[in-house]
C-alpha positions as CSV (number, residue, x, y, z in Angstrom):
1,X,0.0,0.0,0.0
2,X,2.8,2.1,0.8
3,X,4.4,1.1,-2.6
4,X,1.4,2.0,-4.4
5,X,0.9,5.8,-2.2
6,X,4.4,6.8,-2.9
7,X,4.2,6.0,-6.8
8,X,1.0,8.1,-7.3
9,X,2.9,11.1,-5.6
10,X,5.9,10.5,-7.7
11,X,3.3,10.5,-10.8
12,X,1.6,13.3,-9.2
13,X,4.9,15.2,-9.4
14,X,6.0,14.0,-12.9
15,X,2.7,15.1,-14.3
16,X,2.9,18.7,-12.1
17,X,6.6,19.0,-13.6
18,X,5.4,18.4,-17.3
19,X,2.4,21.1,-17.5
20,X,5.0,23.9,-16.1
21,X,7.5,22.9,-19.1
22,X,4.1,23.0,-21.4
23,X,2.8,25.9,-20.5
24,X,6.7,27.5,-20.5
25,X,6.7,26.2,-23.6
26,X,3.3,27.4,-24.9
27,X,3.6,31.2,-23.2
28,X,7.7,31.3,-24.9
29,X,6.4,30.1,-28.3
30,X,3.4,32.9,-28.8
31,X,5.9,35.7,-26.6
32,X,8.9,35.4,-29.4
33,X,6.0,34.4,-32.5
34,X,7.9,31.2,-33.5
35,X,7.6,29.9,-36.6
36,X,4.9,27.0,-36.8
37,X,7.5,24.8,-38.9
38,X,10.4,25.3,-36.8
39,X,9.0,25.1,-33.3
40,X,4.7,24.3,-32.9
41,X,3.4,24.7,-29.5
42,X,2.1,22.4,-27.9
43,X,-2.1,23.4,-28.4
44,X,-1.0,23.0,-32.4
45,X,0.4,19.5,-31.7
46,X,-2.8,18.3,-29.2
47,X,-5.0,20.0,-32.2
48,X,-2.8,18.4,-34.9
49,X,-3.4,14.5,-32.6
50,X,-7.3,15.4,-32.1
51,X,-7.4,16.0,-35.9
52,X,-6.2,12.1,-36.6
53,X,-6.5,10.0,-33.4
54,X,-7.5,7.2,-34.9
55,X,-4.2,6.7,-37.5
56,X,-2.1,7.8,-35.1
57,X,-3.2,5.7,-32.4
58,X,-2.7,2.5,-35.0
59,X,0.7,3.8,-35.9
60,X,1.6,3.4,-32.1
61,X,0.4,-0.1,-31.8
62,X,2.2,-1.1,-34.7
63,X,5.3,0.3,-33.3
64,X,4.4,-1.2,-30.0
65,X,4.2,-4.7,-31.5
66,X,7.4,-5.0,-33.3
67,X,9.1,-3.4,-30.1
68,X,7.8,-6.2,-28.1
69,X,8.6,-8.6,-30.7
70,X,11.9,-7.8,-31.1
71,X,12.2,-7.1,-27.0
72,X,11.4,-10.4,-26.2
73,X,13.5,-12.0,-28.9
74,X,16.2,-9.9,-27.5
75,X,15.5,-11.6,-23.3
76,X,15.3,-14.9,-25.0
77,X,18.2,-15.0,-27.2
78,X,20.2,-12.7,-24.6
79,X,19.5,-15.1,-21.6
80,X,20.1,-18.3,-23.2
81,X,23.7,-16.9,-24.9
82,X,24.3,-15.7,-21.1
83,X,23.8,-19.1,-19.5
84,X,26.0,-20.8,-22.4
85,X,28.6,-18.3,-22.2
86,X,28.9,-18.8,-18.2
87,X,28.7,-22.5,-18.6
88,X,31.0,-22.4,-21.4
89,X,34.5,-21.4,-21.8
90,X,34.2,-21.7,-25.2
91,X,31.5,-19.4,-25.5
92,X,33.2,-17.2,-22.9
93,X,35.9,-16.9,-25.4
94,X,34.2,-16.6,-28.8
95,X,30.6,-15.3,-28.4
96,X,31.5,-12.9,-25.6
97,X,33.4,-11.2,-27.9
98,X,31.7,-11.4,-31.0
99,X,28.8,-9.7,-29.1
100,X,30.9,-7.1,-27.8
101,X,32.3,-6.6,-31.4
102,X,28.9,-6.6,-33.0
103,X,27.6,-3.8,-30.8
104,X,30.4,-1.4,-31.7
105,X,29.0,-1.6,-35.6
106,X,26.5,1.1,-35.8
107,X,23.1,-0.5,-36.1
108,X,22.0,1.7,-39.0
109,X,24.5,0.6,-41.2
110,X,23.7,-2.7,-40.6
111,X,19.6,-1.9,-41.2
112,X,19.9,-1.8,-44.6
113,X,21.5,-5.6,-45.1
114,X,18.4,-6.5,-42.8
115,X,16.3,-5.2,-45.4
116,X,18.1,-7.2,-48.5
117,X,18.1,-10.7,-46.1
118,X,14.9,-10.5,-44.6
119,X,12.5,-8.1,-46.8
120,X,10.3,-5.0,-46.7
121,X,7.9,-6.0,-44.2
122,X,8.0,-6.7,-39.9
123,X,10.4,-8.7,-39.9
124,X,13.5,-6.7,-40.5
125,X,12.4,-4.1,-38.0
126,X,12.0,-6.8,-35.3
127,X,15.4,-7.6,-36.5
128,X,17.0,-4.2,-35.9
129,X,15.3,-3.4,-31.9
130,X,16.3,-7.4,-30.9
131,X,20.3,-6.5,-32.2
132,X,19.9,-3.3,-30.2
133,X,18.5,-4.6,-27.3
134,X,20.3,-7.6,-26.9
135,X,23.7,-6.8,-25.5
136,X,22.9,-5.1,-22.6
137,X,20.1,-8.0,-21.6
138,X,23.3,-10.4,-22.2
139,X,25.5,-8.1,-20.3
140,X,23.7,-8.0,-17.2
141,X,22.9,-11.6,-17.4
142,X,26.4,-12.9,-17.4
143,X,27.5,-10.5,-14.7
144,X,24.7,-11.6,-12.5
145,X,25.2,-15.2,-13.0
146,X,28.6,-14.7,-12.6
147,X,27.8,-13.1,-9.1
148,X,27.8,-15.4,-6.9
149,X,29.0,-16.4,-3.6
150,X,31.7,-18.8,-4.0
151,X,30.8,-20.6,-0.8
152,X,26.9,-20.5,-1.9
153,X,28.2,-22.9,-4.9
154,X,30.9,-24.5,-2.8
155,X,27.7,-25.6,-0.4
156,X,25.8,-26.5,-3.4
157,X,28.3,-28.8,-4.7
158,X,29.1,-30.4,-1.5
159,X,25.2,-31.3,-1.3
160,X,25.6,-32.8,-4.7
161,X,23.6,-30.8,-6.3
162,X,23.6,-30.9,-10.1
163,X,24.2,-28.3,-12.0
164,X,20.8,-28.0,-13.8
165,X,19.4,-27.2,-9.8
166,X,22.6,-25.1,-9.6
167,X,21.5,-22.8,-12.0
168,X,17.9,-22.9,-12.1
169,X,18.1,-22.8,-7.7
170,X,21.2,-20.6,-7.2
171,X,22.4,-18.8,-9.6
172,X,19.3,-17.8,-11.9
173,X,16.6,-16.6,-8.4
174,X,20.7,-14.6,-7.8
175,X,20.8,-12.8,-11.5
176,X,17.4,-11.8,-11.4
177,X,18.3,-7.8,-10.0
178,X,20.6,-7.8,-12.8
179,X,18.9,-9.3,-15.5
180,X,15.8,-6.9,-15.0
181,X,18.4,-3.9,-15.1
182,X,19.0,-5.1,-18.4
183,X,15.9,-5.9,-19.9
184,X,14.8,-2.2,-18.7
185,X,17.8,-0.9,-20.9
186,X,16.9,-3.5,-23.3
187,X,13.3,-2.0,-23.8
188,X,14.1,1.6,-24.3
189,X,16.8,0.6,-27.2
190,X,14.0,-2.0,-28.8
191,X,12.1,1.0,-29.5
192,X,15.4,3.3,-30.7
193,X,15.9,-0.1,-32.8
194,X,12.0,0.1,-34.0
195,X,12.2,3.4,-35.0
196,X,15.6,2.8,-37.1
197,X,13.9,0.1,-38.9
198,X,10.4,1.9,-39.6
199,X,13.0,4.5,-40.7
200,X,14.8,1.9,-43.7
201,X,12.4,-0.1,-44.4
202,X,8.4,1.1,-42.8
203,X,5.8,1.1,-44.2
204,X,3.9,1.8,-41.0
205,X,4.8,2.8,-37.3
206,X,6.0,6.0,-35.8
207,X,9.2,6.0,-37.7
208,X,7.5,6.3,-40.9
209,X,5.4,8.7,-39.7
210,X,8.0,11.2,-38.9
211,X,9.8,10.2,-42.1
212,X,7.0,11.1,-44.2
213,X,5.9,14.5,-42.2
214,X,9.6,15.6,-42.1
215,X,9.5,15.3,-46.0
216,X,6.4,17.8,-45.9
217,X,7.8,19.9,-43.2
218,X,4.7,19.1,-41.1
219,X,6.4,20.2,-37.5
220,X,3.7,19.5,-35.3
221,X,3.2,15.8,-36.6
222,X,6.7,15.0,-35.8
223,X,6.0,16.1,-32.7
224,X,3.1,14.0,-31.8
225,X,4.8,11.1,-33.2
226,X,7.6,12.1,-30.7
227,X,5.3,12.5,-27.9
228,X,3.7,9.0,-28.4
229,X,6.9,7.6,-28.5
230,X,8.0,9.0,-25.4
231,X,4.9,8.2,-23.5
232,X,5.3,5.0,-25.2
233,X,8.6,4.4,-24.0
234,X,7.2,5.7,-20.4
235,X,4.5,3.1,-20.1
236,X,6.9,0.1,-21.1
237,X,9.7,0.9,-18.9
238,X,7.2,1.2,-15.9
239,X,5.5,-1.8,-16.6
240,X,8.6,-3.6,-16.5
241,X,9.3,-1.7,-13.1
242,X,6.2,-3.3,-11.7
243,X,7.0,-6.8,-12.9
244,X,9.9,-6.5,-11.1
245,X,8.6,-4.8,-7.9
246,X,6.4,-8.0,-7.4
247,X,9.3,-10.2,-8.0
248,X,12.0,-8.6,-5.9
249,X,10.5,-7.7,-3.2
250,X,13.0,-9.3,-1.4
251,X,15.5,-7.0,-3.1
252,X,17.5,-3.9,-1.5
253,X,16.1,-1.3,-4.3
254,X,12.3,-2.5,-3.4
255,X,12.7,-1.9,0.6
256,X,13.4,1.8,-0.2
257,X,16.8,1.9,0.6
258,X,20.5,1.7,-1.0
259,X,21.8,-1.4,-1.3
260,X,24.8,-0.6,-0.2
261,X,22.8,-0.3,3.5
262,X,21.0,-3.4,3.1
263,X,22.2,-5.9,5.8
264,X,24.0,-8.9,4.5
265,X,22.5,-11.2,6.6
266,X,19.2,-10.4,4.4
267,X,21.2,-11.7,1.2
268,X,22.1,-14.8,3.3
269,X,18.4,-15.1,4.3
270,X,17.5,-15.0,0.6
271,X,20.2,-17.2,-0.2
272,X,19.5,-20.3,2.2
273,X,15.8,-21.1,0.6
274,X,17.8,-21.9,-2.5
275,X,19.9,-23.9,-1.2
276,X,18.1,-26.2,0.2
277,X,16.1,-25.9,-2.9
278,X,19.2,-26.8,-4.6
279,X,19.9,-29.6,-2.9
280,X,16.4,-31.4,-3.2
């Protein structure tokens, strides 16, 4: 209950903060007569929404779909590599890098040869946010595998526990925290990753919205297509932060406090259950 009172007056203040930079925004755009093209304010993009919900609104969706396509693709793909690469030293060596390689090429110069493999239609796009979203997913997931007590596994190992309970027991209930910072990463660059492909090869979504109204130099529809991505992004991110807050409860970050305070005999009292989970 306390959770749920302190994120309505966080929201509270959000939304507070937002209509003081609107209405600083509306007052400075009619004071210094802006041009509409270079800067609309914000009634002329509300007006300019109002005037095609209904398109817009199915634009959004059909960004929304492809960024959970490729978002989940991304935890899938980025989980399972983790666990191989930690179990592996093989995979340590090779795929480790080759991941860490592949996400210094920008992704936009690789959105085009997505478009030549794999077509014109959803499935490059998907293509593009999953590449983008992966690494830090996979990141996160081998350093909070990797995070573990050395006794915990020591323990674990001299209760002849396999390594199938091992990880599924011990180390994966242990990676969670870190795995969740990734995915929330993860989501916000599936939608940069959307965009970039709606931008090569849409014929549909946000991206290709603002393509086609920056062609026109129609201002204010780039600006609601900006706005619904942002609220879009908003609404995804906090989803996954609920997810999480009724996973983790047992976790430093959901008591309210730094981590860094958090007793350690908490992490040993989380710890023990999965032991002797472990061991069963």
């Amino acid at each position: 209950m306390k959770g749920l009172w302190k994120r309505a007056e966080d929201s509270r203040l959000a939304i507070l903060t937002m209509l003081v930079i609107l209405v600083l925004w509306e007052g400075g755009v009619r004071w210094f007569a802006v041009r509409e093209f270079l800067l609309p304010a914000p009634s002329k993009i509300f007006a300019e929404f109002m005037a095609q919900p209904g398109f817009l609104l199915m634009q959004t969706l059909d960004t929304l779909q492809t960024t959970m396509a490729g978002f989940v693709l991304a935890v899938v793909l980025g989980v399972g590599a983790a666990i191989g690469i930690v179990y592996s030293r093989f995979l340590d060596r090779t795929l480790y890098s080759l991941m860490v390689a592949l996400n210094a090429v920008p992704k936009v110069a690789l959105a085009p040869l997505f478009v030549i493999w794999l077509g014109t239609g959803s499935a490059p796009k998907i293509a593009i946010a999953m590449l983008i979203a992966i690494f830090p997913i996979l990141i996160d997931t081998v350093l909070g595998l990797k995070s573990i007590d050395p006794e915990m596994l020591n323990m674990a190992r001299a209760n002849q526990a396999s390594r199938r309970k091992v990880l599924w027991k011990i180390r994966f209930p242990n990676a969670l925290p870190s795995i969740f910072a990734g995915m929330k990463v993860g989501i916000s660059f599936a939608l940069v990753g959307t965009i970039v492909g709606e931008f090569v090869a849409g014929g549909s979504g946000l991206g290709y919205v603002i393509l086609v109204a920056q062609g026109s130099f129609d201002t204010p529809t780039v600006f609601v297509a900006l706005a619904l991505l942002c609220i879009l992004g908003v609404i995804l991110f906090k989803a996954l932060e609920i997810v999480e807050e009724h996973l983790l409860p047992w976790h430093a970050s959901q008591r309210g406090r730094p981590i860094a305070e958090s007793p350690s005999s908490a992490q040993q009292d989380k710890q023990m259950p999965l032991l002797a989970e472990a061991k069963r």
